[in-house]
N, C-alpha and C positions, 0 to 999 in steps of 0.2 A: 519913696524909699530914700532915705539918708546914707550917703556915704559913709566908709569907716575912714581911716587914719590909721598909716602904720608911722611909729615913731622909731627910727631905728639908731639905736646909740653904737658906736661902733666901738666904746669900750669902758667897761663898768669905773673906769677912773677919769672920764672924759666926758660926762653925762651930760656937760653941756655942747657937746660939737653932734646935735642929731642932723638926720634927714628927714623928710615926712615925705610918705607916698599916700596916694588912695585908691581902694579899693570898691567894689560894687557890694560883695559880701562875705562873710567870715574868710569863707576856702580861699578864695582870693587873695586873702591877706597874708592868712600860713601861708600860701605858695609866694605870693612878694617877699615876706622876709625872710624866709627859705633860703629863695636864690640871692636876698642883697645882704643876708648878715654872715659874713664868715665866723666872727664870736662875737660877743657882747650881749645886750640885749635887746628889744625893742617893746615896744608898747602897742600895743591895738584900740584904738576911741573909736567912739560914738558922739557928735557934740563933745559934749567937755565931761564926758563918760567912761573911766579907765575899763575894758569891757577884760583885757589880760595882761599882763606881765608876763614875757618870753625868754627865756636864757637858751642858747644853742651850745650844749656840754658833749663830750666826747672827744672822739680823735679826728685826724682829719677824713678819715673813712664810718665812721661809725658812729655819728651824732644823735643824739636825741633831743628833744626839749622840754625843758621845767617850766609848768605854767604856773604862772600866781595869780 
């Protein structure tokens, strides 16, 4: 079983200052970037496989996320 990769941008004007974490699988990964992205967005891979596009929108109580 292959790793995933979260890439997490910490702001959609600064796309190049990421972090990369890794996860075991999918759910793991929503819950990693859950707790490390307060906004901006992140990426989810597989190898060199963009598997989603993550944006964290809302308020500081009441967030949702836009996949792409």
């Amino acid at each position: 079983m292959s790793r995933l990769r979260i890439a997490i941008h910490g702001s959609p004007k600064r796309d190049d200052e990421a972090i990369a974490l890794e996860a075991l699988d999918i759910a793991t990964a929503l819950t990693i970037a859950d707790i490390n992205l307060g906004s901006g967005d992140a990426e989810i891979w597989e190898g060199d496989r963009r598997l989603a596009r993550l944006a964290k929108l809302g308020g500081e109580h009441a967030t949702f996320w836009r996949v792409g």
